[in-house]
C-alpha positions as CSV (number, residue, x, y, z in Angstrom):
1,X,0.0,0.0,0.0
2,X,2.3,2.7,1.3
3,X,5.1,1.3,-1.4
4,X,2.5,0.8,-4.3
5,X,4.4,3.5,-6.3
6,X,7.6,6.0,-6.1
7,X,5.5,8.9,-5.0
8,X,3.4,7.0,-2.6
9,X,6.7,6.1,-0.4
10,X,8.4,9.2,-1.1
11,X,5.0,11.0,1.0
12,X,5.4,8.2,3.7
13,X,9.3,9.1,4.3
14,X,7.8,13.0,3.7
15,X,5.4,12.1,6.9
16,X,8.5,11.0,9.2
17,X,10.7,14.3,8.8
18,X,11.4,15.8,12.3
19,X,9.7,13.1,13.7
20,X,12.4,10.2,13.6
21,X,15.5,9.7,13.3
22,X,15.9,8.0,10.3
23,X,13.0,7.4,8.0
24,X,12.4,4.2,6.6
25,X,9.4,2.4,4.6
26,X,7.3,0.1,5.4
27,X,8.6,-4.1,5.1
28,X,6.6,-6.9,2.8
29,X,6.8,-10.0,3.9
30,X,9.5,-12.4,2.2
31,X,8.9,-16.6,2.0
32,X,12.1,-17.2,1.4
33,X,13.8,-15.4,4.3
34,X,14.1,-16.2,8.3
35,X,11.5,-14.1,10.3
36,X,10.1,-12.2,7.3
37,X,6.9,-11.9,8.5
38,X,7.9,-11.1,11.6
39,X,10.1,-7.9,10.6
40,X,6.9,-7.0,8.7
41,X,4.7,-6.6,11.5
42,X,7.4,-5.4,14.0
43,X,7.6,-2.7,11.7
44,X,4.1,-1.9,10.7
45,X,3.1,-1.8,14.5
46,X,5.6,0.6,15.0
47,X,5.1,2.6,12.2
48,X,1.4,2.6,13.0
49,X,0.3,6.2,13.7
50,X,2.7,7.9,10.6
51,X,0.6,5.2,8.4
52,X,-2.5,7.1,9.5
53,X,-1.1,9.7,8.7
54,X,0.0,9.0,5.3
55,X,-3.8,7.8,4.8
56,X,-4.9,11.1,4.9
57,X,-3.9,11.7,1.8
58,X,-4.5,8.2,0.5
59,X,-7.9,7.6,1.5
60,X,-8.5,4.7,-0.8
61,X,-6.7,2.7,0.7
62,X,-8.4,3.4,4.3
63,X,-10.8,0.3,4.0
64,X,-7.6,-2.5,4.0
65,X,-6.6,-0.3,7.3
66,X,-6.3,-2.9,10.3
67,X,-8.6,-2.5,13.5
68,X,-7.6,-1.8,17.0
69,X,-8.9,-5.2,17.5
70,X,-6.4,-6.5,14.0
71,X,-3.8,-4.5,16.2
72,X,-3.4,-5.6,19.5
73,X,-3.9,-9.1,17.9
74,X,-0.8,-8.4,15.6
75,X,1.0,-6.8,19.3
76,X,-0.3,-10.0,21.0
77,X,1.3,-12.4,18.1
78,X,4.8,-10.6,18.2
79,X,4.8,-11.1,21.7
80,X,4.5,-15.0,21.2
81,X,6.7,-15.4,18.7
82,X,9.6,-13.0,20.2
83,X,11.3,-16.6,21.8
84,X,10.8,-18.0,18.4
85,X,12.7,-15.1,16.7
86,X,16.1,-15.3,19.1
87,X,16.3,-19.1,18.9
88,X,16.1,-19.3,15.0
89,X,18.6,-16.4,15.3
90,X,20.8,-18.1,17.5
91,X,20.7,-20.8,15.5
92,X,21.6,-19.5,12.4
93,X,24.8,-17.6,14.0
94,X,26.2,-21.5,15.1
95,X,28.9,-23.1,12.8
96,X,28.7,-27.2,13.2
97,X,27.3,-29.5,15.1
98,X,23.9,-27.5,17.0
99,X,22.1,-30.4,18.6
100,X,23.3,-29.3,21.9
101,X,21.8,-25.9,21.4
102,X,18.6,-27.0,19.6
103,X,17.2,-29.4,22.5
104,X,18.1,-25.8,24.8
105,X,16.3,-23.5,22.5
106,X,13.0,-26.0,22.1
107,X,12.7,-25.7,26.0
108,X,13.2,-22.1,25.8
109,X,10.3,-22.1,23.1
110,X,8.3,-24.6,25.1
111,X,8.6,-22.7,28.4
112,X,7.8,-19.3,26.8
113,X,4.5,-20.8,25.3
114,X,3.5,-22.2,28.4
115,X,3.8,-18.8,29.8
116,X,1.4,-17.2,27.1
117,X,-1.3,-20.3,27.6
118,X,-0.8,-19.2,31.4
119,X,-1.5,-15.8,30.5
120,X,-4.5,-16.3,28.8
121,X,-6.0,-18.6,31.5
């Protein structure tokens, strides 16, 4: 949406002057690479409010805007998968043999789930 064409993204980064530190755009979600989708949201949740903004001007694309139910699902599921994230990054930075560190990081995964269902009970 904000990216669908050079002037588009150019009026998102436009949006961010003065109020961060170094614009950026918005992240699309990428099959082929580790935590993709996960970037994606991280991103979109925290550019949230300058994407309202930006939809001021592009109003046609207001009806594919999420819901402050859509977002604190979307905050919810980053929360969850957060211990996900640093064990398949802690993964990938291992040369050899990982089988040590993989029966570790499942437990970590396990216990951090448990901790969610816990919450929700």
């Amino acid at each position: 949406m904000v990216g669908a064409s050079p002037q588009q993204c150019q009026h998102f980064i436009k949006i961010q002057n003065n109020r961060v530190k170094i614009p950026t755009t918005l992240l699309y979600d990428i099959k082929t690479r580790w935590n993709s989708t996960l970037n994606m949201l991280e991103r979109s949740v925290r550019l949230r409010e300058l994407t309202n903004d930006w939809l001021q001007t592009y109003a046609e694309f207001t009806p594919v805007w999420s819901t402050p139910e859509e977002w604190r699902q979307t905050e919810y599921g980053l929360e969850v998968l957060q211990q996900i994230r640093f064990g398949t990054l802690l993964m990938l930075k291992t040369r050899g043999a990982t089988i040590h560190r993989l029966l570790q990081v499942y437990q970590d995964i396990f216990d951090h789930l448990q901790m969610q269902i816990s919450k929700l009970e």
